[in-house]
C-alpha positions as CSV (number, residue, x, y, z in Angstrom):
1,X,0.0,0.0,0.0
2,X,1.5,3.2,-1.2
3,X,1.4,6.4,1.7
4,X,-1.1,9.0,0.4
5,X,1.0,11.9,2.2
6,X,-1.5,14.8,1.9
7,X,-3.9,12.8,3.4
8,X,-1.9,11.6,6.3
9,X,-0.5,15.2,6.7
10,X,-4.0,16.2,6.6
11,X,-4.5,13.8,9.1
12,X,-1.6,14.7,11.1
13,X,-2.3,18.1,11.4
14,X,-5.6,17.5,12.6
15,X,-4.6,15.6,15.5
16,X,-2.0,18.5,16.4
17,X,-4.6,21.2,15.9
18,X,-7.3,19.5,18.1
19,X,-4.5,19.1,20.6
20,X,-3.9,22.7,20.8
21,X,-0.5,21.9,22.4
22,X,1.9,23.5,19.5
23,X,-0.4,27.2,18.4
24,X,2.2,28.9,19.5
25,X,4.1,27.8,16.6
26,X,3.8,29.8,13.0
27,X,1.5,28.5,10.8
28,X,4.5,28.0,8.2
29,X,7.0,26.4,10.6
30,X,4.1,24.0,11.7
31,X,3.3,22.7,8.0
32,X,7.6,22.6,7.5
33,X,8.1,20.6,10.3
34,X,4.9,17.7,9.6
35,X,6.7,18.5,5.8
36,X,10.3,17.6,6.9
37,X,9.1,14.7,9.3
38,X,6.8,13.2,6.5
39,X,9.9,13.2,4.2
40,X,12.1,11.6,7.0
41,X,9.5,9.2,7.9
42,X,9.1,8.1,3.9
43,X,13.1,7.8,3.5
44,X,13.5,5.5,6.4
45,X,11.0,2.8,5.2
46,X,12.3,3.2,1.9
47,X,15.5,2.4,3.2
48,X,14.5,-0.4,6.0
49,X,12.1,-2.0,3.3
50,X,10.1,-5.2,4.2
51,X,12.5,-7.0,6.0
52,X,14.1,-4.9,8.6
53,X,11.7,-3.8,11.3
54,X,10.7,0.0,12.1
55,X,13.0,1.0,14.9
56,X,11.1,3.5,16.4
57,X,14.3,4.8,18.2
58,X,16.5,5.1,15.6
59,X,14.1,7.2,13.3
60,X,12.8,9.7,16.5
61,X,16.4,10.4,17.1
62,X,16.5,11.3,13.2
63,X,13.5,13.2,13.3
64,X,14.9,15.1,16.2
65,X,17.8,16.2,14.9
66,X,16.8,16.9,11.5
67,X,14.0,18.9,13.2
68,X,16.6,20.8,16.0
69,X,18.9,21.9,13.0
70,X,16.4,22.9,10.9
71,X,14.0,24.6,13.1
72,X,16.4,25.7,16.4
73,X,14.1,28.2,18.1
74,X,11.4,26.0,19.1
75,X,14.1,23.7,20.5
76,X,12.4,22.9,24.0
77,X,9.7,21.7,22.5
78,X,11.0,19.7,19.6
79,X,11.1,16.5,21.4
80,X,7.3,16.6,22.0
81,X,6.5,17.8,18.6
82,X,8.2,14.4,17.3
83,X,6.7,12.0,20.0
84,X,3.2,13.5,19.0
85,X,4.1,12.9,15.3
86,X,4.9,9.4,15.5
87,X,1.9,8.8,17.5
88,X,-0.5,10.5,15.4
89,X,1.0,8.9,12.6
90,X,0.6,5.5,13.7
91,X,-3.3,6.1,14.5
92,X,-3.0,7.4,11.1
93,X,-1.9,4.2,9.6
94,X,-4.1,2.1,11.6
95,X,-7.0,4.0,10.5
96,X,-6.6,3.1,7.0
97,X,-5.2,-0.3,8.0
98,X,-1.7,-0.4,7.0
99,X,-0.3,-1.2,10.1
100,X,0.4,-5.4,10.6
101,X,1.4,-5.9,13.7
102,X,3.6,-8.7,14.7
């Protein structure tokens, strides 16, 4: 199953907006950073494939960093932003079933 990423952006967003946790952030930086994390997120599984298993670790410290460099003055709150990413993207997946879970 290919990744429609508007939707799951879409999607994504949502979830953040209904939070209300990040409105601090500009409108622009908020749709770069779900931007940069989608493109992160996509590279990874195209480089793990089918047989290596999504090391949750190994891509939030990616996401993290990519997201600290790029984006330094929201810093303190970067690690959140992530952690809330990778959930909301995994309710994401499950609610067009394209998680399996093992």
């Amino acid at each position: 199953m290919e990744l429609d990423l508007m939707q799951a952006k879409q999607y994504i967003a949502g979830k953040f907006k209904n939070q209300g946790d990040f409105e601090f952030v500009a409108e622009a930086d908020f749709s770069a950073m779900l931007d940069a994390l989608l493109e992160i997120d996509v590279k990874y599984l195209e480089e793990i494939g089918d047989e290596l298993p999504y090391d949750e670790d190994e891509i939030f410290e990616r996401m993290h960093a990519a997201l600290k460099a790029k984006f330094p003055s929201y810093k303190t709150y970067l690690m959140r932003f992530v952690d809330d990413y990778m959930d909301f993207m995994e309710e994401y997946l499950v609610s067009i079933d394209a998680v399996e879970w093992e």
